[in-house]
C-alpha positions in Angstrom: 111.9 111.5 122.1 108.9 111.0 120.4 109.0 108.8 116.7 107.8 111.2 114.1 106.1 108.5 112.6 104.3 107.5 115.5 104.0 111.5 116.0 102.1 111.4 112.5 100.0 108.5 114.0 99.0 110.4 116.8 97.9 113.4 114.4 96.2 111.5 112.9 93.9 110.0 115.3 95.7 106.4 115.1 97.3 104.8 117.5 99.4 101.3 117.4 97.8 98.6 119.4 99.2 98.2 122.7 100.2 94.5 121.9 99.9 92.1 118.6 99.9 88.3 119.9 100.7 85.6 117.6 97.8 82.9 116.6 100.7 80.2 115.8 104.1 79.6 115.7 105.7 81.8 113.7 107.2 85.2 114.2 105.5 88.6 113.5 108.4 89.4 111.3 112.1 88.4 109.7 114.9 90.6 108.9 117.2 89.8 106.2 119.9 92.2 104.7 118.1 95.5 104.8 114.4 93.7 104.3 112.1 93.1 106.6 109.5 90.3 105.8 106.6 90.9 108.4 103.8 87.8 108.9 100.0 88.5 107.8 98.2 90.4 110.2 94.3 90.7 110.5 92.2 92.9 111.3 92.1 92.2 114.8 92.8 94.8 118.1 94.9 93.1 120.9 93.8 89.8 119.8 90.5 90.3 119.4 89.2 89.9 115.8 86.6 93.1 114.9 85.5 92.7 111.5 84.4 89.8 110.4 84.3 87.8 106.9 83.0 86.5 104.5 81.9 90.0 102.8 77.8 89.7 102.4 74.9 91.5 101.0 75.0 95.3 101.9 78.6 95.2 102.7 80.1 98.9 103.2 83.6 98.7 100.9 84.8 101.9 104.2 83.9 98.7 106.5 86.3 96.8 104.8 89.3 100.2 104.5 88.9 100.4 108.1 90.0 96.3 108.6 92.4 96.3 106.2 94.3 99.5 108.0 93.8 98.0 111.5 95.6 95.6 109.5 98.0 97.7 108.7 98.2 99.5 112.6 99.1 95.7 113.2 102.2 95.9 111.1 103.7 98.9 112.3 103.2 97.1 115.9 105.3 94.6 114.1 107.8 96.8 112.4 108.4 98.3 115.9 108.7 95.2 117.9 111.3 93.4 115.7 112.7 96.7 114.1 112.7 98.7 117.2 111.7 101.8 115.8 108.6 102.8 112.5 112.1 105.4 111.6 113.5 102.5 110.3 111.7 102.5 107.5 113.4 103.6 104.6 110.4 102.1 101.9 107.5 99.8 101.9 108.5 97.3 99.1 105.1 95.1 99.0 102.0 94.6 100.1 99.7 91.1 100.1 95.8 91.6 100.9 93.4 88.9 101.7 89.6 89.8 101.8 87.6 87.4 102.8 84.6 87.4 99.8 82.8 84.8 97.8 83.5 84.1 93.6 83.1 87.2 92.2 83.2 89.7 93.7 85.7 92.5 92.3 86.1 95.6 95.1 88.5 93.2 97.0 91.3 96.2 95.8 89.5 99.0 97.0 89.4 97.5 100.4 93.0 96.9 100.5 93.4 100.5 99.6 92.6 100.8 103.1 95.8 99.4 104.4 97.9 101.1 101.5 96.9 104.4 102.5 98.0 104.2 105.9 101.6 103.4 104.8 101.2 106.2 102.2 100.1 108.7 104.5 102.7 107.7 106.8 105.7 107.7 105.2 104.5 109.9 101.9 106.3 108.8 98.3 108.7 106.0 99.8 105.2 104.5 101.4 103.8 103.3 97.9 104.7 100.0 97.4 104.1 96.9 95.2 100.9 95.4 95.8 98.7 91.9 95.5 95.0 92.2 96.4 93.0 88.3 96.5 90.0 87.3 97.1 89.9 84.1 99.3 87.7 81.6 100.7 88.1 82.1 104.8 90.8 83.6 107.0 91.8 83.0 110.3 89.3 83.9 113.5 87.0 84.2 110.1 88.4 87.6 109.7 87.3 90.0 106.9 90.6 90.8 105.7 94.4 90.2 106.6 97.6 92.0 105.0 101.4 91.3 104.7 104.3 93.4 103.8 108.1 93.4 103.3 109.5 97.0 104.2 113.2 97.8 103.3 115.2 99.2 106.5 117.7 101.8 107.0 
């Protein structure tokens, strides 16, 4: 039986990545109680970084939604690997983004919308969540953004 979640995905266009690898030791996510604290993810497919930081002259703010919800395809692989199933989700409590962008600049939030409306469309009311957009300096594989997230369980 097919996850309606994953069934949603699917409608949508979106699939999760076949696979997520780990850059370092640590594990793609913790459960505790009924919370589930999931590692940062980039925006990279399979292991292979595909968007790029720091943001630069011209940059296309739907660039940077698109790598902040490949992001955000990269914790549902997550939620499903340690969780066992995207069902589990009962709410997404949090959200952290990281876009990679020099001093100044200010539409680091509209790109982390990106990752936000994936959970939103996903799982509706109980998918808006607390949320932290930053600039910062680099990110690992010089990736243009990375996102984290603690989702409660049922």
């Amino acid at each position: 039986m097919t996850c309606p979640v994953e069934a949603k995905l699917e409608a949508m266009g979106l699939a999760l990545p076949p696979s997520a690898p780990s850059r370092a030791l640590f594990l793609p996510g913790k459960i505790s109680g009924n919370l589930l604290f999931l590692s940062g993810q980039i925006c990279e497919w399979e292991g292979v970084p595909k968007y790029f930081g720091p943001v630069g002259e011209g940059f296309d703010p739907s660039e940077g939604r698109e790598a902040a919800r490949m992001c955000a395809l990269n914790l549902l692989y997550s939620i499903k690997a340690v969780a066992g199933s995207l069902s589990r989700v009962s709410q997404v409590m949090k959200l952290n983004g990281y876009v990679a962008a020099p001093a100044g600049y200010g539409d680091g939030p509209f790109v982390v919308n990106g990752a936000s409306q994936l959970f939103i469309d996903l799982y509706g009311e109980p998918g808006r969540h607390a949320r932290t957009a930053v600039n910062v300096a680099s990110l690992p594989a010089n990736a243009l953004v990375e996102v984290e997230a603690v989702v409660e369980l049922h």
